[in-house]
C-alpha positions as CSV (number, residue, x, y, z in Angstrom):
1,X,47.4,-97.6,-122.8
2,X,47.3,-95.4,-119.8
3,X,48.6,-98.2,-117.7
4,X,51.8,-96.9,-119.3
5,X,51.7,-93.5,-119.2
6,X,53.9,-90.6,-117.1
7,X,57.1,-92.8,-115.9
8,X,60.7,-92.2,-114.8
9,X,62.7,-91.5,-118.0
10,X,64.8,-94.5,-117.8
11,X,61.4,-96.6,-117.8
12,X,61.5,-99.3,-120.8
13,X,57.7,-99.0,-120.6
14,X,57.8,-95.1,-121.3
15,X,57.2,-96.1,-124.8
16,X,54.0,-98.6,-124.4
17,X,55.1,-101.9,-125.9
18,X,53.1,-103.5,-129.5
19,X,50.1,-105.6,-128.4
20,X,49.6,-107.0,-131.3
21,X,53.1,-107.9,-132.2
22,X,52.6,-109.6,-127.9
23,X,49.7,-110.8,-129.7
24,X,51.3,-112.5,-132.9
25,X,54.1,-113.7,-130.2
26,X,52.3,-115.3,-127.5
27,X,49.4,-117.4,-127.9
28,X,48.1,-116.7,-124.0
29,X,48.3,-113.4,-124.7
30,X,46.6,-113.7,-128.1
31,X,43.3,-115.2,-125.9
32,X,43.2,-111.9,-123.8
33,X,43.6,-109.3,-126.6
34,X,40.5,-108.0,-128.3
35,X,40.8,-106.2,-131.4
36,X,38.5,-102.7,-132.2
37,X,36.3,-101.5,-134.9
38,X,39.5,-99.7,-135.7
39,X,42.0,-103.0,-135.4
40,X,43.7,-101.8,-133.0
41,X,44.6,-104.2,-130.4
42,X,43.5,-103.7,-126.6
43,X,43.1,-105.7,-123.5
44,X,40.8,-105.0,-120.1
45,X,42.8,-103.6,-118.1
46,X,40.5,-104.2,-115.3
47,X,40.2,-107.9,-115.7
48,X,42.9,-109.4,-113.8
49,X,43.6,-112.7,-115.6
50,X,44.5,-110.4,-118.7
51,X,47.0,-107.9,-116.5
52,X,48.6,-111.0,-114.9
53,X,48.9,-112.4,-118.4
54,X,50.6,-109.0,-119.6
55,X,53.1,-108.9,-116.8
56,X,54.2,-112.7,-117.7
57,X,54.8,-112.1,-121.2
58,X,55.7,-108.7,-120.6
59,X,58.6,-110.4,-118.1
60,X,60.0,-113.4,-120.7
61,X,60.1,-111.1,-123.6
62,X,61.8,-107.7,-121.4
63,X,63.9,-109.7,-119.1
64,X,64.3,-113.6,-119.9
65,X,61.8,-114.2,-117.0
66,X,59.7,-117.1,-116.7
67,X,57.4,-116.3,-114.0
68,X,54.2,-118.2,-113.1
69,X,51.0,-115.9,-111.0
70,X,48.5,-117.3,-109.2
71,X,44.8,-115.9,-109.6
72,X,44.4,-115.4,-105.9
73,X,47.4,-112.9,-105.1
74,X,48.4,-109.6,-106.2
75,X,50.0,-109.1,-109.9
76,X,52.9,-107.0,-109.8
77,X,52.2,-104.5,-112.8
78,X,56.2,-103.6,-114.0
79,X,55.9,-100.0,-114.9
80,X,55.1,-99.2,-111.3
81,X,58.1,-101.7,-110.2
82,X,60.5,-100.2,-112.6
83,X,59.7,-96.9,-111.3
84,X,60.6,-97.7,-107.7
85,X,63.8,-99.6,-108.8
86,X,64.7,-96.8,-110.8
87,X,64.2,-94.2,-107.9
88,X,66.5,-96.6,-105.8
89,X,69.0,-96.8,-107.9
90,X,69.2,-93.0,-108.5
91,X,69.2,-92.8,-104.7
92,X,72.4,-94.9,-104.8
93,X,74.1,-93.0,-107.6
94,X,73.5,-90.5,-105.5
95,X,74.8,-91.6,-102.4
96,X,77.9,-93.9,-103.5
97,X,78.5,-92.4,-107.6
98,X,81.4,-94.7,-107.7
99,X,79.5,-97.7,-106.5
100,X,78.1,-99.9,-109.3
101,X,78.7,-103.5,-107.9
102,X,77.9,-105.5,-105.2
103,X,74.6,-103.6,-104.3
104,X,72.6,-105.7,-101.9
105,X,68.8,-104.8,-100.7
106,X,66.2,-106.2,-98.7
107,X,62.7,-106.7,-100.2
108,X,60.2,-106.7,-97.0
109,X,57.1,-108.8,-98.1
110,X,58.0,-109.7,-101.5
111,X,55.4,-111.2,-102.8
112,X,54.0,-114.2,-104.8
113,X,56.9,-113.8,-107.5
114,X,59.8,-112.2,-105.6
115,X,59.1,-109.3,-108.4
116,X,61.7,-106.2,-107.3
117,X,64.4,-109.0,-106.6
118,X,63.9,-110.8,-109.8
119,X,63.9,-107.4,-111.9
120,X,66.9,-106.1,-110.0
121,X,68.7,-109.0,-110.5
122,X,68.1,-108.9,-114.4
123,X,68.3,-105.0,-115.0
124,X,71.5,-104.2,-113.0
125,X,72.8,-107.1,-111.4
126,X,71.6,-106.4,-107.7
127,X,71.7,-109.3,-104.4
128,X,68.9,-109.4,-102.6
129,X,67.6,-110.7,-99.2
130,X,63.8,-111.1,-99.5
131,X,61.2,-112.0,-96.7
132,X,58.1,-113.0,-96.9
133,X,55.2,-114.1,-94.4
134,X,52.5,-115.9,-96.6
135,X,53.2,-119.7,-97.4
136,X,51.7,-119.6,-101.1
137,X,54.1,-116.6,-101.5
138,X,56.4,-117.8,-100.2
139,X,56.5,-121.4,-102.4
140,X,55.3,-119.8,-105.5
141,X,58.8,-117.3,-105.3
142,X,60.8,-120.1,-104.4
143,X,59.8,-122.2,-107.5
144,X,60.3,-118.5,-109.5
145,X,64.0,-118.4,-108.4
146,X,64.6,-122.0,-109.0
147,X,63.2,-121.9,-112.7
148,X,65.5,-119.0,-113.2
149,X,68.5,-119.8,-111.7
150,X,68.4,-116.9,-109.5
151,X,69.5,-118.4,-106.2
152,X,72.7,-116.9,-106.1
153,X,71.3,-113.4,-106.3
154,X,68.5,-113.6,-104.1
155,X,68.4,-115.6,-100.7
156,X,64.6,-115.7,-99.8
157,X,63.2,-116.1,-96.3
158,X,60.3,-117.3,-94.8
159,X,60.0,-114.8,-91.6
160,X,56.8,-114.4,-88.9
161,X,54.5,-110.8,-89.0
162,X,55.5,-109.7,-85.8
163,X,59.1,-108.7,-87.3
164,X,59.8,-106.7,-90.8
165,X,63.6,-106.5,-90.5
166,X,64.8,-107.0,-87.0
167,X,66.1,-111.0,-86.7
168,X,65.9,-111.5,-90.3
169,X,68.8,-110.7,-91.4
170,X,72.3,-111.0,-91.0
171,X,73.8,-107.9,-89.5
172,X,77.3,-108.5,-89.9
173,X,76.7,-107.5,-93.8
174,X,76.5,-103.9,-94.8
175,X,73.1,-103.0,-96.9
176,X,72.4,-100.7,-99.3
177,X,68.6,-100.1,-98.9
178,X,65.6,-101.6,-98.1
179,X,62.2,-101.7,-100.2
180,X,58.9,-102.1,-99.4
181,X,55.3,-102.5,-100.7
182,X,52.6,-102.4,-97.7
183,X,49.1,-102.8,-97.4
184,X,47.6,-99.4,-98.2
185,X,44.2,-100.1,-96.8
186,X,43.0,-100.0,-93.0
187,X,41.5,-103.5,-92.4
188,X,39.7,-102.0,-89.0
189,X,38.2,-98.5,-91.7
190,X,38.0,-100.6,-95.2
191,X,35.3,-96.9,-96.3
192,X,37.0,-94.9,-99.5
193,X,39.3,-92.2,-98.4
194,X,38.1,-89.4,-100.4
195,X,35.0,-89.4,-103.3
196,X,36.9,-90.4,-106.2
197,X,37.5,-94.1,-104.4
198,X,33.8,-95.6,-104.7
199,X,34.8,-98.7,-103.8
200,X,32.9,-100.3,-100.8
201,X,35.4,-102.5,-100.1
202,X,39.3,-102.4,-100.2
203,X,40.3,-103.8,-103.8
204,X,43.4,-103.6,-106.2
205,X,44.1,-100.7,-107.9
206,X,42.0,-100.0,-111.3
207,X,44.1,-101.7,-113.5
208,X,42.5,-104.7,-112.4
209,X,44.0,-108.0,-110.4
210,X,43.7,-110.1,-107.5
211,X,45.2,-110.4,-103.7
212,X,44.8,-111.8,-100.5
213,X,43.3,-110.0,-98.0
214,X,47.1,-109.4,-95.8
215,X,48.5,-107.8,-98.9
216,X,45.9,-104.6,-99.5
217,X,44.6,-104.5,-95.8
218,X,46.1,-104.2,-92.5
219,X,44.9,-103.5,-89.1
220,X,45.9,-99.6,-88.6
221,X,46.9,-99.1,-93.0
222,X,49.8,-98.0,-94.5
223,X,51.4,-95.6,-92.2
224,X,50.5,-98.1,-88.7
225,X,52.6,-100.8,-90.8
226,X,55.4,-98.3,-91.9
227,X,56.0,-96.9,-88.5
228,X,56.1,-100.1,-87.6
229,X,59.0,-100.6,-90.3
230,X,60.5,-97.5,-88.9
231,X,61.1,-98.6,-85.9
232,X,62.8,-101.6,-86.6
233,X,65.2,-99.7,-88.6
234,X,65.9,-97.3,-85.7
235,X,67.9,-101.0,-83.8
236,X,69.7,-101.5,-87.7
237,X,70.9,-98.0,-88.5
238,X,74.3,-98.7,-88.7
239,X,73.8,-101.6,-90.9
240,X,71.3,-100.3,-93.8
241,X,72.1,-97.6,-95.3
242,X,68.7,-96.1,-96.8
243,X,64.9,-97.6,-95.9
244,X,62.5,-96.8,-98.3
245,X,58.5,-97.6,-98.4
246,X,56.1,-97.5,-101.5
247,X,53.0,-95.7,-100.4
248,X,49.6,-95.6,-101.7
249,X,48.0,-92.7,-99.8
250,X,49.3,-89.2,-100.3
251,X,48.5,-88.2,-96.8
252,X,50.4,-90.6,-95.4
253,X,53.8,-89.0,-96.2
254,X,53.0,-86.2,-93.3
255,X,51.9,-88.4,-90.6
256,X,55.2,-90.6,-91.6
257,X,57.9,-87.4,-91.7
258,X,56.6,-86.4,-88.6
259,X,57.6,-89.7,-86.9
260,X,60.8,-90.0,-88.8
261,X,61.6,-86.7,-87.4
262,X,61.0,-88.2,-83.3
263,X,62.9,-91.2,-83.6
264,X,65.9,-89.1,-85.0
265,X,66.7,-90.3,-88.7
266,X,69.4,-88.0,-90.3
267,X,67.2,-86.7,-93.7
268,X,64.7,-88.3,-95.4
269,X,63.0,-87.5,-98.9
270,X,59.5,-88.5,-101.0
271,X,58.9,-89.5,-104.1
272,X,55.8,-89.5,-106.6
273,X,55.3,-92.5,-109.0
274,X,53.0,-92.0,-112.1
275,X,51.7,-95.1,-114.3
276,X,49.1,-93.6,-116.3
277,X,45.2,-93.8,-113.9
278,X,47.6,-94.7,-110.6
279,X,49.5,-92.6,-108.8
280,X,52.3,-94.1,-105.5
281,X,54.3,-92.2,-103.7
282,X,57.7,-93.0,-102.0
283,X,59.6,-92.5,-99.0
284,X,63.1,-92.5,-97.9
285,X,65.4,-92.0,-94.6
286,X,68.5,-92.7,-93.3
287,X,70.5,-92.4,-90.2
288,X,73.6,-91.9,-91.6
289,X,74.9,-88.4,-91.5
290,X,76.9,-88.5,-94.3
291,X,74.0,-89.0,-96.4
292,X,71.6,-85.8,-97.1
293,X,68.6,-87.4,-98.7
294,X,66.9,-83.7,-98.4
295,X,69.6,-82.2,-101.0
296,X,68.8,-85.2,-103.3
297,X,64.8,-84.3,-103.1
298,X,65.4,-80.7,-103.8
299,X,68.1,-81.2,-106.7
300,X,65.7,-84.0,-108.0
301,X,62.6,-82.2,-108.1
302,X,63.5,-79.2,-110.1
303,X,61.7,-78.8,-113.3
304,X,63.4,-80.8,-116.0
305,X,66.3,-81.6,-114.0
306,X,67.8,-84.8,-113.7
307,X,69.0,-86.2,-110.4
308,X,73.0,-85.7,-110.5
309,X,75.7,-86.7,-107.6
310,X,77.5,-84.4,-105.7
311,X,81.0,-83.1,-106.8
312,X,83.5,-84.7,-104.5
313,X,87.1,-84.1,-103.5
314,X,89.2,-86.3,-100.6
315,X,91.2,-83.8,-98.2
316,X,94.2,-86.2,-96.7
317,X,96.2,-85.1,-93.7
318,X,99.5,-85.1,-95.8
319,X,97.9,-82.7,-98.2
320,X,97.0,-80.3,-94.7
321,X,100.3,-80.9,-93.5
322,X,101.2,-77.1,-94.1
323,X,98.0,-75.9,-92.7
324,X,97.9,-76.6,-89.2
325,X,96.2,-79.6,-87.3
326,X,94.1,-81.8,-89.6
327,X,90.3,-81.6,-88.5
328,X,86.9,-81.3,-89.8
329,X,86.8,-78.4,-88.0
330,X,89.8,-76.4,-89.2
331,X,89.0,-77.2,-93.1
332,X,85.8,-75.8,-92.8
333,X,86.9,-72.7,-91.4
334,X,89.3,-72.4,-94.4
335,X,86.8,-73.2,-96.8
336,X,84.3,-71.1,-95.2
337,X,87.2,-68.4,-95.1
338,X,87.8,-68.7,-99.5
339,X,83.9,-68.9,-100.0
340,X,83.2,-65.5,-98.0
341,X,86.3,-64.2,-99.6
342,X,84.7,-64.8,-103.0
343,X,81.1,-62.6,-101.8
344,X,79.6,-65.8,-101.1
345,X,77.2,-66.1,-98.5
346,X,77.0,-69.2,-96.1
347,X,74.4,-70.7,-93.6
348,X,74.9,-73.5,-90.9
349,X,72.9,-76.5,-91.3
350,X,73.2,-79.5,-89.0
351,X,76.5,-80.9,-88.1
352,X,78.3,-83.4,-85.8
353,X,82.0,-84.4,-84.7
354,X,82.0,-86.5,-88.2
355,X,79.9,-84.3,-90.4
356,X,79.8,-80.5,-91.2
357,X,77.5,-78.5,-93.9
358,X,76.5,-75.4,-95.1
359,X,74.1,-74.1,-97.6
360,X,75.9,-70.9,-99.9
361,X,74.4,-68.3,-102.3
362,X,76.3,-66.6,-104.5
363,X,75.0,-63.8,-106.3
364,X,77.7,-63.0,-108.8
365,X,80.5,-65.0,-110.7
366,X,83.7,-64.0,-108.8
367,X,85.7,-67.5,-108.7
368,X,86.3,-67.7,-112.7
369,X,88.9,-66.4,-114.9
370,X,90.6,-65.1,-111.8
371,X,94.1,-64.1,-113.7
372,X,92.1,-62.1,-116.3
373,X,89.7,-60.1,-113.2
374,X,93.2,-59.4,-111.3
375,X,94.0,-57.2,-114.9
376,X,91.4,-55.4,-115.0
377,X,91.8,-54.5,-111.7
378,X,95.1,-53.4,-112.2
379,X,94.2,-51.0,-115.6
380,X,90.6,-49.5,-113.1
381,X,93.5,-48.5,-110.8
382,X,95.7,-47.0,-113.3
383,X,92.6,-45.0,-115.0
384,X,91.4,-43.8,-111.5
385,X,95.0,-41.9,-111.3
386,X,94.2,-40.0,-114.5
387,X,92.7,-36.7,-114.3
388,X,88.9,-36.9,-114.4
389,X,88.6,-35.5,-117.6
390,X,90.3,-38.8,-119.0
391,X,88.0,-40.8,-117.2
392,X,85.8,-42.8,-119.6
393,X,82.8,-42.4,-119.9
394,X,80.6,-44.9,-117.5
395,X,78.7,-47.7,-120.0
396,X,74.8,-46.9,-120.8
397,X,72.6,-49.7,-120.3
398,X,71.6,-52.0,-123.4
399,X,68.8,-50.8,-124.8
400,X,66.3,-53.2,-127.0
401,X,63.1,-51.7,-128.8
402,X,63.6,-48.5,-126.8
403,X,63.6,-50.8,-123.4
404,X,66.2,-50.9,-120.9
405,X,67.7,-54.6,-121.0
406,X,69.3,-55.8,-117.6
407,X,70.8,-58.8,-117.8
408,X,69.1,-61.5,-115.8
409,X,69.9,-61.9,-112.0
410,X,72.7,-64.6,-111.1
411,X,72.2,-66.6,-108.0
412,X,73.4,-69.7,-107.2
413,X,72.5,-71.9,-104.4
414,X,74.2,-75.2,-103.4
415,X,75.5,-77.0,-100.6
416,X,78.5,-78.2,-99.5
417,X,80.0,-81.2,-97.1
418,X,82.4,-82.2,-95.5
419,X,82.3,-85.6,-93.9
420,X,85.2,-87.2,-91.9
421,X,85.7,-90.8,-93.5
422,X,88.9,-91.6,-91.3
423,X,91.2,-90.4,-89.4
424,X,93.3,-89.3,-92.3
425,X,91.0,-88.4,-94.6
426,X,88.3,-86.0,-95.2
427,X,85.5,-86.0,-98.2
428,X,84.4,-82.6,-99.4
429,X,80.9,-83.0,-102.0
430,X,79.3,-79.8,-103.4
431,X,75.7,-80.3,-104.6
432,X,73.9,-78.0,-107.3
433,X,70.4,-76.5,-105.8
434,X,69.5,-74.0,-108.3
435,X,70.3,-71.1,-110.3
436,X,74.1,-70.1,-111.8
437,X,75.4,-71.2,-114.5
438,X,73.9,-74.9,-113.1
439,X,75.9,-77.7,-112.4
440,X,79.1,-75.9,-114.0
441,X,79.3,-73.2,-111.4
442,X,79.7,-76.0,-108.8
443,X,82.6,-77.4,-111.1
444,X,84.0,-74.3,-111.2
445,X,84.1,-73.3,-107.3
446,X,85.3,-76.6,-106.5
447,X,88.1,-76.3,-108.7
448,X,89.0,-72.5,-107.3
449,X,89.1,-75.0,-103.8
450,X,91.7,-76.9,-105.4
451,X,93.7,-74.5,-106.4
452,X,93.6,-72.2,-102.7
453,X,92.3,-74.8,-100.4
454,X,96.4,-76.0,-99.8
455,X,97.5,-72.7,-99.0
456,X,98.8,-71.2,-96.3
């Protein structure tokens, strides 16, 4: 059952599903299941007619799907898809919060079934445009969509190899993001990379299956065939915005940052997939500059923290109309101006005629209860007119089991941005990093915004 182990939390396969009630259910399942000395029911998870038999039934019982493999290409095992989907679509809740419809993706090289577009489709409504290079691919995932009346979600393409993304597809439409599953394997080096792989000969991973050569091996691997994607999305920047890669190398994210970083993509941000034995990792960029993929990473990769979107609030030019010309400029230096008068400290990061952001650190509470603060500020400066003999007497540190007790440190870190989205309007979003009072702090200093930001 490790096949289902360690998976995003919204996976339906956290919770590994009953093989013998799969069993009882469907009789071509029923031929690959083997019962133990114990009862228990268990398949080979290395024999790839009984994975590919799994994902079927596992797809008409979980998602209405009826889906037919064939033996000679790769089986798309669905904790591992689910896991990518999921990632994308916390990427996009991220990105656009208010955004749940009309979400439209391209799958490059989809595969034998057209799997991701077939699962979107089901599990939150998605469109997709899917390409694909190999024939029997090609016909076997235009039957799939056909037997399940998915045509109107999914418009499949036949392309060539020498192009991923650039002439196939239509670049008067605005996407959301692109997905991809590559060869992993150098076709030129096909040797293990390190001593745990003692395979002599590129192969699908453990839990068994089957697969032409082009889809585990290319000339160059994974990261030759990812640049390659890379820079085709460098000519479509303005019409996608986020490309993402699965990966199947762990040392391919470096060489693959490193070249996202020359051709001048905005942010980008990785991933780590978990399915029991098998490990993937994922990769993301963008050229858009309102987009900070590197704040989702770092908010997303705190220990048991959940991926949340940014706090936003829309800045109009009527609204400014009291506080001189209305510019991206001239708001940040009033924001900047209220943050540093609350003890907050701010840094630059990278910023552009559209786009402005800073990281802050705060290291104590002083936006809150502001009416209340303003009293007892009032009553210090009474009591520091008294003589000093009325002065009270200064409070003694908390003592616990004859130890000092000091309350724990507050630091907050976040960052905020301001991104022009027209002429008339400008979108503030505050993103949690750490520390505080968490994702309430944020709340709170955004609302101390409200309330001053109008001000002269």
């Amino acid at each position: 059952m490790g096949y289902f182990l360690s998976m995003h939390p919204r996976n339906p396969y956290k919770n590994p599903p009953d093989f013998k009630e799969l069993a009882l259910k469907f009789p071509e399942f029923r031929k690959q299941a083997k019962q133990t000395l114990t009862g228990k029911i268990e398949i080979d998870f290395k024999d790839a007619a009984a994975v590919r038999t799994l994902s079927t039934v596992l797809l008409k019982r979980d998602f209405d799907l009826d889906v037919e493999l064939p033996p000679d290409r790769l089986v798309p095992t669905l904790p591992l898809r689910l896991n990518y989907l999921l990632w994308i679509e916390d990427l996009l809740e991220f990105v656009e919060p208010s955004k749940k419809q009309s979400i439209h993706g391209i799958d490059v090289g989809t595969g034998a079934c057209c799997i991701y577009p077939i699962l979107a489709a089901k599990k939150f409504g998605w469109n997709f445009t899917a390409t694909e290079t190999d024939e029997t691919n090609y016909i076997c995932s235009t039957k799939t969509l056909e037997k399940n009346n998915l045509q109107s979600h999914v418009t499949l393409k036949r392309v060539t190899p020498e192009s991923m993304l650039s002439g196939n597809i239509d670049t008067n439409l605005q996407y959301d993001f692109t997905m991809c599953n590559p060869p992993f394997f150098d076709s030129d080096n096909p040797s293990p990379k390190s001593r745990s792989e003692k395979r002599p000969l590129p192969m699908c991973p453990r839990s068994g299956g089957s697969a032409s050569a082009s889809e585990i091996a290319v000339k160059g691997g994974e990261v030759q065939f990812v640049k390659r994607l890379i820079a085709e999305s460098q000519e479509l920047k303005s019409s996608i915005k986020i490309f993402t890669s699965m990966l199947g190398h762990k040392s391919s994210l470096t060489p693959l940052k490193i070249y996202l970083k020359e051709v001048g993509a905005s942010s980008c941000c990785e991933t780590e997939f978990r399915q029991g034995r098998t490990t993937r990792w994922g990769l993301a960029w963008t050229y858009f500059q309102t987009i900070a993929l590197d704040a989702f990473q770092r908010n997303s990769t705190k220990p048991n923290s959940k991926s949340q979107p940014p706090l936003n609030l829309t800045i109009t030019s009527s609204q400014w109309a009291d506080n001189g010309e209305f510019s991206i400029g001239n708001i940040m230096v009033k924001i900047a101006s209220l943050l540093s008068s609350l003890k907050i400290s701010l840094r630059k990061l990278k910023e552009s005629k559209t786009r402005k952001a800073i990281e802050f650190t705060a290291k104590e509470n002083t936006w809150s209860n502001q009416r209340r603060k303003r009293r007892e500020e009032k009553r210090r400066s009474a009591d520091n007119q008294q003589s000093p003999d009325d002065q009270p007497e200064p409070k003694k540190a908390k003592m616990e089991n004859g130890v000092e007790h000091k309350e724990p440190e507050f630091c907050l870190k976040g960052l905020l941005l301001l991104v022009e989205t027209d002429p008339n309007s400008v979108t503030l979003q505050m993103q949690w990093l750490e520390g505080g009072s968490g994702r309430e702090s944020i709340n709170q200093i955004l609302q101390y915004m409200k309330n001053h930001l109008f001000n002269k």
